[in-house]
N, C-alpha and C positions, 0 to 999 in steps of 0.2 A: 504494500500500500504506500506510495508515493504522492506530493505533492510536489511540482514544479514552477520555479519562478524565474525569471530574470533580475537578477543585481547588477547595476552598471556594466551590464552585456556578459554577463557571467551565469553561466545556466545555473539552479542549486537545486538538486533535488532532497525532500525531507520525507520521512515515515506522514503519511496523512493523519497519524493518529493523533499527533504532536497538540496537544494544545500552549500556547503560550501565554504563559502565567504572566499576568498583568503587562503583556505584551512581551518584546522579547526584551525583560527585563535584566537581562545579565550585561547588557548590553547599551543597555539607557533608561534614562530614568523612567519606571515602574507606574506602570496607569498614567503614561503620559501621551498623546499623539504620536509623540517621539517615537516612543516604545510600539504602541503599535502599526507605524506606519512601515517601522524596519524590522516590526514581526515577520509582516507580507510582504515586503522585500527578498526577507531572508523563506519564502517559501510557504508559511503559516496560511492555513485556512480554516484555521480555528482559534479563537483569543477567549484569556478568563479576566476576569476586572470585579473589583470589589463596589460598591457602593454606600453611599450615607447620606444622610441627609441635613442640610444646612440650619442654622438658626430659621430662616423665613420657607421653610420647607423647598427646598432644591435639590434635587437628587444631585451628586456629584461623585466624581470615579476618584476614592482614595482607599487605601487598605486599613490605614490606623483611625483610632477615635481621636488621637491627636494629629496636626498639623509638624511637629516639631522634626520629625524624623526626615521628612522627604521633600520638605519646604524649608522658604528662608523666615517661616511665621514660629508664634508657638503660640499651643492653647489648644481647645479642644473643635473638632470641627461644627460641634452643634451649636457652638459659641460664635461662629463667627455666620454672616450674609455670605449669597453667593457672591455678589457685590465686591466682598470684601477680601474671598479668598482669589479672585477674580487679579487680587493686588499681589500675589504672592506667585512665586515661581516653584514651580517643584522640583527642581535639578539637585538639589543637595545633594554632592557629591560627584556632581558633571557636571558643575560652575561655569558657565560660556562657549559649552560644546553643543549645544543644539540652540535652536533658534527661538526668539520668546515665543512666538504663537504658538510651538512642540511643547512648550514644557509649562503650560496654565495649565492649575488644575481643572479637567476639563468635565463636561458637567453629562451626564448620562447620554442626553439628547445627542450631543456632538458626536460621542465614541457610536451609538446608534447609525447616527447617520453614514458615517464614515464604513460602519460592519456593512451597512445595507448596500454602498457604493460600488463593494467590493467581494457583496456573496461570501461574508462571513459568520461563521457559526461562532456564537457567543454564548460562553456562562458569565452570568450575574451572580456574585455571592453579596447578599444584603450583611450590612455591619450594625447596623442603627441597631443597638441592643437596648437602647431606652424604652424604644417602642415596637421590639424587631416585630409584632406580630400584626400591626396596628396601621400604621403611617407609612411604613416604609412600603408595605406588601402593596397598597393601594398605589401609590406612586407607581414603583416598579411598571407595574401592571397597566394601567395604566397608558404607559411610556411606549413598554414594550407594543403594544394594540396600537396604540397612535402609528410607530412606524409600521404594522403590517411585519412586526417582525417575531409574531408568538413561536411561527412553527422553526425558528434556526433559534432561539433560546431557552436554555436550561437555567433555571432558578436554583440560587442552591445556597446553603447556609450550615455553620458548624452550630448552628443556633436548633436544633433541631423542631422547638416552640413552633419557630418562626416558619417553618418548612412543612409544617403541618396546617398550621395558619392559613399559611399561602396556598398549600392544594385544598383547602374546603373551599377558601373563596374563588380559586382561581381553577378549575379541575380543567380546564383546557392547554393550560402549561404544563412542562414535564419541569419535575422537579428531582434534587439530590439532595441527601443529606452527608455530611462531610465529617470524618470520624479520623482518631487512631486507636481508640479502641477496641476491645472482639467485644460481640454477644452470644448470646447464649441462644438466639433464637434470630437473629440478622434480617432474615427475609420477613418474618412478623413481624419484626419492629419498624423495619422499611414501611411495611403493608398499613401500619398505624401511624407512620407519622407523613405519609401520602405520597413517599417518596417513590420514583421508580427507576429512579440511578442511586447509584452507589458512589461515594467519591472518597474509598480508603487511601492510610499515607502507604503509600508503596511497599511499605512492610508488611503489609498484610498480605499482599497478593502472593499466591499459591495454588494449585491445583485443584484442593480442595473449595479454596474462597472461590474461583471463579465457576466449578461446575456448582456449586450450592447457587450463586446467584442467577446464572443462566438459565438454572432447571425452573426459578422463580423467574423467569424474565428480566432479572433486572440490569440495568447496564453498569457499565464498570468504566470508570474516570481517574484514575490513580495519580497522586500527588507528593511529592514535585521531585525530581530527579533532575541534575546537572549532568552528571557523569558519565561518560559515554557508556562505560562495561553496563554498567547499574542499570542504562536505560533500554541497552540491549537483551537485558537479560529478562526483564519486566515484558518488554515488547515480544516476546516468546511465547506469550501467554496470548488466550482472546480476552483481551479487554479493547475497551471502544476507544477511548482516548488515554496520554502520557503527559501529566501537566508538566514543563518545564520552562525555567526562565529562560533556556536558548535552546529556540524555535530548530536549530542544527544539531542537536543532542544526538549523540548514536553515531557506531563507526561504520552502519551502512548506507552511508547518505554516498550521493555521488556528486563531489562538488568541484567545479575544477576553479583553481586559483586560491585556495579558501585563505583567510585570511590568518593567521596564527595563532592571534586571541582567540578565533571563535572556536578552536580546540583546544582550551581549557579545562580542564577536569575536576570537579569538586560533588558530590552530594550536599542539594540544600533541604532542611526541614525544619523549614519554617511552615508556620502555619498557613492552612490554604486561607 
């Protein structure tokens, strides 16, 4: 399973399973335009992006409840206007390597519009834990329906509340709930909290995880691996998607010219 792109005349082929976690974040700053403009670049046809919502309710693509990490602000996001985070750049730590308009934090609609531009399949994982089941679910929802883009996005949340929430109000979206740890009962507890993806951290995946979920129908999204062997080894398995922050993970890609950073080798686990 391949996906093909052109990078400044340089063909790059990637596993199609690849999702790139808040774009090809290894590589630029994370839920930024930046990041996912050079996802699809680098071959990606599928992107994940976190969400939250603003002081005057504004959906906006950031991972943290705070500002301080990935911007030049600090404070909490629900503390500030869209207005006001609109003032702030998100590069912290690629300081005048991408352009201003790449690196605002950019607000759900935008990242929307751009996936739709470009025939991409998107997860949304909601963050707003003040209200995850409440405010956020409806926005999303919402958002999503506006652009005509229910049937290419996955809803998905380590909030499991919130992912239960969302499939009674919303049962035309497919939804995921996002774990590291085992149950005792997996596919029932899937079954009760509405979800019909699975988004385990990659340690879990196994022979046995993946025929137990299949036998249930449920899909399988595994997160997040940098590494090439690690990603190789995962992609051996049927699971449906491999989140990773670079979008060229894996040592069976066929890339000619590649650049030397972008075979870097690390396992990230961090939280999805």
């Amino acid at each position: 399973m391949t996906s093909t792109a052109s990078t400044n005349g340089e063909q790059v082929t990637i596993d199609s399973r690849i999702i790139a976690h808040r774009g090809a974040s290894h590589y630029a700053p994370e839920n930024t335009l930046a990041a996912f403009e050079l996802a699809v670049d680098m071959g990606a046809t599928k992107i994940e992006l976190d969400v939250d919502v603003t002081r005057d309710g504004q959906l906006i693509v950031m991972h943290d409840s705070r500002v301080d990490r990935t911007t030049n602000g600090m404070g909490r996001v629900r503390d500030y206007t869209l207005a006001e985070l609109r003032e702030l750049t998100a590069d912290r730590g690629w300081e005048g390597q991408f352009a201003r308009s790449e690196i605002r934090v950019p607000t759900l609609a935008e990242v929307l519009e751009f996936a739709g531009a470009r025939d991409l399949w998107v997860n949304i994982e909601t963050k707003d834990f003040t209200n995850s089941w409440g405010t956020v679910n409806d926005l999303v929802a919402a958002e999503v329906a506006a652009c005509d883009r229910v049937e290419s996005t996955l809803i998905s949340s380590i909030n499991h509340r919130a992912v239960a929430g969302f499939a009674r109000s919303y049962p035309q979206f497919s939804t995921a709930i996002a774990f590291i740890e085992t149950f005792a009962d997996l596919p029932g507890y899937a079954r009760r909290c509405g979800a019909n993806v699975l988004h385990p951290h990659f340690s879990l995946i196994n022979e046995q995880f993946v025929a137990e979920a299949r036998e249930h129908d449920l899909g399988i999204n595994a997160w997040t691996i940098d590494d090439d062997a690690a990603a190789d080894h995962i992609l051996e398995f049927d699971i449906d998607g491999l989140m990773s922050n670079r979008p060229d993970v894996g040592t069976a890609l066929n890339c000619t010219n590649q650049h030397p950073s972008h075979r870097s080798s690390h396992v990230t686990e961090a939280h999805a």
